[in-house]
FIKOL-458502 format. One record per residue (C-alpha): residue in three letters; chain; y, z, x. Coordinates in Angstrom, 2 decimals, padded with zeros to 5 digits, always signed. Each point is the difference from the previous one (the first is absolute). Last residue first. Layout:
BEGIN
    aa   ch        yy        zz        xx
   ALA    A         Y         Z         X
...
This chain:
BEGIN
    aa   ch        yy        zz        xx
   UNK    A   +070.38   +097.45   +099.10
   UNK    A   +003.14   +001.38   +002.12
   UNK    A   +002.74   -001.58   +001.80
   UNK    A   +002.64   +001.93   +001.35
   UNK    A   +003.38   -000.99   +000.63
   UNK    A   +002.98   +001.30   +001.94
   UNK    A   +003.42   -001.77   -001.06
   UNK    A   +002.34   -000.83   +002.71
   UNK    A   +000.00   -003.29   -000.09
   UNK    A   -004.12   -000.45   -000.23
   UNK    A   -000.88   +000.09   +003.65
   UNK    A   +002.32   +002.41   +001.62
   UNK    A   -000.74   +002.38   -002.98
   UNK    A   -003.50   +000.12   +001.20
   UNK    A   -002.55   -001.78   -002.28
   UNK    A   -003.02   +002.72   -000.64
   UNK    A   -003.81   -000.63   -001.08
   UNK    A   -002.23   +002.37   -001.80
   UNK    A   -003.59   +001.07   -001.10
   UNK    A   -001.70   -000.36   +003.46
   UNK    A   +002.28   +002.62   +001.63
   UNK    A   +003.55   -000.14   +001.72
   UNK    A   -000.09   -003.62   +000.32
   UNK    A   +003.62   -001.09   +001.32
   UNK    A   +001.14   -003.58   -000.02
   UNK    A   +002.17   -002.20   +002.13
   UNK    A   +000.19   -003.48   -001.84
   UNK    A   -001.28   -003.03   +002.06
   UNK    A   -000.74   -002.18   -002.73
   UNK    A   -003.45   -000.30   +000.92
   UNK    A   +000.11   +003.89   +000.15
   UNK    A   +001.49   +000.58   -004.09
   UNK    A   -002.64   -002.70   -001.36
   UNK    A   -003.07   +002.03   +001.88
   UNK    A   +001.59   +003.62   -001.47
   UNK    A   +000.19   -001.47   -003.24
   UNK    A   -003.40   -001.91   +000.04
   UNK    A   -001.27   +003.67   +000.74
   UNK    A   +001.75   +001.84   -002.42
   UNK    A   -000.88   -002.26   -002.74
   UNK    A   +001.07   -000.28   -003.51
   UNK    A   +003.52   +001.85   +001.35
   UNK    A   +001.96   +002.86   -001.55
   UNK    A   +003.74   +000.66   +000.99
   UNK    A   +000.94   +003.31   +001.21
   UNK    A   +004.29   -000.36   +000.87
   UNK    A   +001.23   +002.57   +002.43
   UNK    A   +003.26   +001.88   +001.10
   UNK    A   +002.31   +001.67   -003.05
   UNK    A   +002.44   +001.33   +002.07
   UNK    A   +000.88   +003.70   +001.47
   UNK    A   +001.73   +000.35   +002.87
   UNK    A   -000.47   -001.84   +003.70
   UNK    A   -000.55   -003.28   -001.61
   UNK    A   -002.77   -002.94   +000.95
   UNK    A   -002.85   +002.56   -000.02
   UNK    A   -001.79   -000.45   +003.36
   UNK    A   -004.19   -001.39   -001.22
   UNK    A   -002.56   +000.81   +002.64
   UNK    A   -001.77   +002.38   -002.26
   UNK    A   +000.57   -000.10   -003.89
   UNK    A   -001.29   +002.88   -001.65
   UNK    A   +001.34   +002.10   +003.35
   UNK    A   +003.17   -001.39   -000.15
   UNK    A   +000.39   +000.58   -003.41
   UNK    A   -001.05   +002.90   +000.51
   UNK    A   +002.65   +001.61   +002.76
   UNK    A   +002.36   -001.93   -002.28
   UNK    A   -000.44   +002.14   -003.18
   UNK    A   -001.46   -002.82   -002.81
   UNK    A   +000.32   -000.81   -002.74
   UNK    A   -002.26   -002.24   -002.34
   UNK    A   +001.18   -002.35   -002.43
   UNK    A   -003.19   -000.78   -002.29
   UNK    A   -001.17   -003.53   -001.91
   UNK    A   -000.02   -000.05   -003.95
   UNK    A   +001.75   +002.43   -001.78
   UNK    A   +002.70   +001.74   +002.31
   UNK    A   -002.61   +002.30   +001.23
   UNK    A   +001.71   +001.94   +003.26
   UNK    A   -001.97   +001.45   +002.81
   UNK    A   +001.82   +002.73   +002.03
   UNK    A   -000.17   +001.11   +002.97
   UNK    A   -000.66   +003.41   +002.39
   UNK    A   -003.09   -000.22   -001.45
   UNK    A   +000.15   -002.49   -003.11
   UNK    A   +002.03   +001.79   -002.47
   UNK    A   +000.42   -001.70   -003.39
   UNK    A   +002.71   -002.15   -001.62
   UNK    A   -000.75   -001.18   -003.36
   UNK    A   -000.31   +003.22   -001.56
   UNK    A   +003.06   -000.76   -002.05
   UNK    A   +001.16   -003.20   -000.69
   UNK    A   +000.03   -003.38   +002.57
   UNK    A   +003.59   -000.49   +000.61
   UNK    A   +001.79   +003.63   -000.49
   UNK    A   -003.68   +001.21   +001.18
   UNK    A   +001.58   -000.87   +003.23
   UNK    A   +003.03   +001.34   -000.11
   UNK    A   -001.81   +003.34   -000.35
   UNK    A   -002.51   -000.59   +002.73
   UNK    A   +002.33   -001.15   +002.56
   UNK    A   +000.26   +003.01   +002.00
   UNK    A   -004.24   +000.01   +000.39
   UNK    A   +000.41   -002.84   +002.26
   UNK    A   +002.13   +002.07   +002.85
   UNK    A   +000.23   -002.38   +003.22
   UNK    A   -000.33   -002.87   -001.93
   UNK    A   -001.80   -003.60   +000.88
   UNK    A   -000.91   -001.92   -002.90
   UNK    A   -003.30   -001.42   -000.46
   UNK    A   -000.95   -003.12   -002.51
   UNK    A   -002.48   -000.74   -001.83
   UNK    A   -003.65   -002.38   -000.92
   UNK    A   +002.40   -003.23   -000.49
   UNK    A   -001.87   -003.06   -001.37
   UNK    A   -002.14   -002.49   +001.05
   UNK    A   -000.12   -001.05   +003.45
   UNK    A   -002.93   -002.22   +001.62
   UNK    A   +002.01   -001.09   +003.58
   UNK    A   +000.48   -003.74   -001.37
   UNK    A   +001.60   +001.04   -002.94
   UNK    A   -000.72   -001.02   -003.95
   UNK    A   +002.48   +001.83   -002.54
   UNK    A   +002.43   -003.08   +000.03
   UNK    A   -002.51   -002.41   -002.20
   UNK    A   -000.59   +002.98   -002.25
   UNK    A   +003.37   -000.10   -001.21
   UNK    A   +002.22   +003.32   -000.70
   UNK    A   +003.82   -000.43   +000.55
   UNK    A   +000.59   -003.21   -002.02
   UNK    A   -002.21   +001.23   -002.96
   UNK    A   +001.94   +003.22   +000.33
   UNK    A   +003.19   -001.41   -001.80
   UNK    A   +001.67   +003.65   -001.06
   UNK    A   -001.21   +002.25   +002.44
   UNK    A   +001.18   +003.38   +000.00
   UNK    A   +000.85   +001.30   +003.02
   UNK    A   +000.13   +004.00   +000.98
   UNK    A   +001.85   +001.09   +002.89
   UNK    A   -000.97   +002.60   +002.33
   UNK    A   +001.61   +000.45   +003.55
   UNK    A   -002.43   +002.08   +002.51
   UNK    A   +001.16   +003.52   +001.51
   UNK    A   +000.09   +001.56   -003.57
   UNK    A   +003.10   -001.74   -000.96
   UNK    A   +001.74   +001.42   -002.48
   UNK    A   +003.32   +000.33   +001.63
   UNK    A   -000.86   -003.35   +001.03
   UNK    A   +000.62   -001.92   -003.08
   UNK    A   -002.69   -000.87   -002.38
   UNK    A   +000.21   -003.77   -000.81
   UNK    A   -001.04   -001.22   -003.47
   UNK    A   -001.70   -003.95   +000.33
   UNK    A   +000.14   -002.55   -002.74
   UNK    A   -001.92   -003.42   +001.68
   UNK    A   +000.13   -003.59   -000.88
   UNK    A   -002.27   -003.01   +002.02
   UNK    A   +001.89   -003.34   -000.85
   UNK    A   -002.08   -003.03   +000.50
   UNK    A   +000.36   -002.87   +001.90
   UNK    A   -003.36   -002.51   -001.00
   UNK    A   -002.14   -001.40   +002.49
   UNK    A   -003.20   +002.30   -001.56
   UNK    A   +002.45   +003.21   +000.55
   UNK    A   +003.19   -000.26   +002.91
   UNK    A   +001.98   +003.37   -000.66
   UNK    A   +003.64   +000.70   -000.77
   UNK    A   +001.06   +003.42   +000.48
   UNK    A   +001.43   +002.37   -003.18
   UNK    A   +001.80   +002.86   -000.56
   UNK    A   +000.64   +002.77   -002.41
   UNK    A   +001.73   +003.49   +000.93
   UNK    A   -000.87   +003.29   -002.28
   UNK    A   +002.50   +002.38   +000.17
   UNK    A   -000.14   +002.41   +003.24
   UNK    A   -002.59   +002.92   -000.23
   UNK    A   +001.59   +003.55   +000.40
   UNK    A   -003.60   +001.71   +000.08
   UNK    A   +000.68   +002.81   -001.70
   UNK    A   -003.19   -000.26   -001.99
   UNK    A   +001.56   -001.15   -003.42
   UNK    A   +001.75   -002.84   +002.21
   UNK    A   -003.61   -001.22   +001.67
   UNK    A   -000.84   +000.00   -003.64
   UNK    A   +002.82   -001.86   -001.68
   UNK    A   -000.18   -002.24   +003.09
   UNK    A   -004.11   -000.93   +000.13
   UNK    A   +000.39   -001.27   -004.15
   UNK    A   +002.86   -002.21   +000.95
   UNK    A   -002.22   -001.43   +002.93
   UNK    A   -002.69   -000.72   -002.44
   UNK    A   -003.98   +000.92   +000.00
   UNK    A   +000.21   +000.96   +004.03
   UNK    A   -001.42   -000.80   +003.48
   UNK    A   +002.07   +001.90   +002.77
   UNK    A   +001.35   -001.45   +002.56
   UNK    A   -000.78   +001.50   +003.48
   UNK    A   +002.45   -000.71   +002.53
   UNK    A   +001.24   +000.13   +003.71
   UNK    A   -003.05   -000.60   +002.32
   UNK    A   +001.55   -001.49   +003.15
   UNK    A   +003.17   -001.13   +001.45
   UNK    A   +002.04   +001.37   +002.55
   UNK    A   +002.59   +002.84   +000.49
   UNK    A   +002.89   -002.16   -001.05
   UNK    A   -002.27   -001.21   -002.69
   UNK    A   +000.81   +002.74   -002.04
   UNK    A   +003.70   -000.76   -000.29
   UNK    A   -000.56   -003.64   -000.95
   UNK    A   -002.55   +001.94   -002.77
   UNK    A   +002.78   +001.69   -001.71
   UNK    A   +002.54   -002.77   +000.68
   UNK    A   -002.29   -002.39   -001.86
   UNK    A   +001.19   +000.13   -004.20
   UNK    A   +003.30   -000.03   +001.45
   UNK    A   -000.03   -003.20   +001.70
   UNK    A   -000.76   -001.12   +003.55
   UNK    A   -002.06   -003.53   +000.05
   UNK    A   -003.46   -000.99   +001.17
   UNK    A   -001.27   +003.47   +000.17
   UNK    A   -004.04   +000.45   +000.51
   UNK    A   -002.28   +000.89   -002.07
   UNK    A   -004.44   -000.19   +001.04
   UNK    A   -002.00   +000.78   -003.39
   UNK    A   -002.70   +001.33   -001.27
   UNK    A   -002.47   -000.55   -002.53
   UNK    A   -001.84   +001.95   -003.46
   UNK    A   -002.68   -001.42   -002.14
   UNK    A   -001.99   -002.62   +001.55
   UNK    A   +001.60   -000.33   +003.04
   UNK    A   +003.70   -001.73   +001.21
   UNK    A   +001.01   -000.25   +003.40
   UNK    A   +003.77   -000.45   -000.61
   UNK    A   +003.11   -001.29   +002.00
   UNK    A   +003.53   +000.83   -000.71
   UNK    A   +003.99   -000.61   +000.07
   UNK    A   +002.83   +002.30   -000.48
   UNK    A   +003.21   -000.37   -001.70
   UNK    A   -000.52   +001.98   -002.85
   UNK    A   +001.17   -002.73   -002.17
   UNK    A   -001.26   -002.52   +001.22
   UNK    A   -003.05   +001.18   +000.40
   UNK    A   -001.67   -002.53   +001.96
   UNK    A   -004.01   -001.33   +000.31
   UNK    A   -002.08   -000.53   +003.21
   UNK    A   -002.89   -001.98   -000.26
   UNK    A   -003.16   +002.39   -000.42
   UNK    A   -001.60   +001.56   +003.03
   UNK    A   -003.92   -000.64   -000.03
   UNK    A   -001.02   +002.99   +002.00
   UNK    A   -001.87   -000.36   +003.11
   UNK    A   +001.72   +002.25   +002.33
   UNK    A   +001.53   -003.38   +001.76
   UNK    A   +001.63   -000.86   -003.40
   UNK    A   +001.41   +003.63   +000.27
   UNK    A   +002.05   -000.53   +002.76
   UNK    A   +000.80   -003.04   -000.17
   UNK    A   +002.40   +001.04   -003.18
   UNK    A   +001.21   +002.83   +002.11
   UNK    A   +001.44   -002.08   +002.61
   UNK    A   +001.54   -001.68   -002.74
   UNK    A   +000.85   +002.67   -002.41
   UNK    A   +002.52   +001.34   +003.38
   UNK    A   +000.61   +004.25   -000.72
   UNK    A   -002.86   +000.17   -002.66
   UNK    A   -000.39   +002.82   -002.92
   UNK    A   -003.23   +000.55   -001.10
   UNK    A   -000.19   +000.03   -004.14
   UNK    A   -003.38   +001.58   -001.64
   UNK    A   -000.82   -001.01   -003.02
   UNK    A   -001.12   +001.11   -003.85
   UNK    A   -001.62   +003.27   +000.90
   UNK    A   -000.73   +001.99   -003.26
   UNK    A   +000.92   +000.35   -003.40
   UNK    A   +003.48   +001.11   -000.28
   UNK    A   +002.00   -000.03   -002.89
   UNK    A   -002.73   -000.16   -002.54
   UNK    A   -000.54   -001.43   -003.39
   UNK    A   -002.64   +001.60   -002.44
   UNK    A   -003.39   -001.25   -000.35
């Protein structure tokens, strides 16, 4: 099989103005929040709730530098859903593409966090390719290539109290999705963008970004006020075993919830630092 830039969802990265607050947070959602680990380098610092095959991640800056004035300026307005990196066969691989597209991808930058496995400090390494905002189709893409994914990927931190599993999407809030459709398929190749309605469903590989105008977005997801005034990527879909232990775990923790039909629960951005999630089975 031959190597591919991009080959699905890898993670998704929501941005946190105060990781300690946000920390609690998402221990009282039921996830099993790993320690938190430092980039040095990029200056930042992070939790993850880690599934079987793809995770996501709470950042927050520890330190300014210039690998963090992009997203120092971003959290002006707030935190929330930020990032979506992208799974790929090599990070070297992802730039000569993402270049040959137009995409104006940055050089590939390597880092590393140090991470607590069987009482032993490990190193976990990463190669990640940054796409700068000019080619930002409303949400930042990045793809990371792990390099030590035995010390990202352990079944012992895939096991949370509310059920999750894995991520089932995530929604973006635009007020004209079809725009995007040509920097999209920049990413994901052509055809991989497709009208949705007034929307647009995009197959990256693995699990779908859907946009959304924000008349439906609002209507898909009642009760829930978009945490920006423009457009924003908006909502996390993470699956569950059980929707009913979920929802039971989530009220004897006292988290506000929303239950828009038997098949779904929503966390309001005011309960999950500014991120609105939705748990599925």
């Amino acid at each position: 099989m031959s190597k591919r830039a991009v080959k699905g969802l890898d993670h998704v990265v929501v941005m946190v103005d105060g990781i300690d607050v946000a920390q609690r947070a998402y221990e009282r959602l039921g996830f099993q929040v790993q320690p938190r680990g430092f980039h040095k380098k990029l200056g930042t610092a992070n939790h993850l709730m880690i599934f079987d095959k793809d995770y996501f991640e709470i950042l927050g800056i520890v330190e300014n530098t210039p690998f963090n004035a992009e997203r120092r300026e971003w959290l002006k307005e707030g935190g929330g859903l930020a990032n979506v990196a992208l799974a790929t066969d090599g990070a070297d691989l992802a730039f000569e593409a993402f270049k040959a597209a137009g995409l104006n991808p940055d050089a590939p930058l390597a880092f590393d966090r140090a991470v607590e496995v069987l009482g032993k400090t490990e190193h976990a390494r990463f190669r990640t390719v940054r796409i700068p905002k000019t080619n930002m189709p409303v949400i930042g893409f990045f793809v990371c290539e792990h390099q030590t994914p035995q010390f990202v990927y352990r079944g012992e931190w895939a096991r949370h109290a509310n059920g999750a599993r894995g991520i089932r999407g995530v929604s973006v809030i635009a007020e004209q999705p079809t725009r995007w459709i040509g920097e999209l398929e920049k990413y994901f190749g052509p055809g991989s963008a497709r009208r949705d309605g007034d929307g647009l469903v995009v197959d990256t590989g693995t699990q779908p970004i859907r946009y959304f105008a924000r008349k439906d977005y609002i209507a898909r997801y009642p009760g829930i006020t978009p945490v920006r005034p423009g457009d924003h990527p908006a909502l996390l879909s993470v699956q569950v075993d059980s929707l009913v232990a979920c929802e039971a775990l989530l009220n004897k923790n006292g988290v506000k919830l929303l239950k828009p039909d038997a098949g779904r629960l929503l966390v309001p951005p005011s309960e999950a630092a500014h991120l609105t999630l939705e748990f599925v089975q």
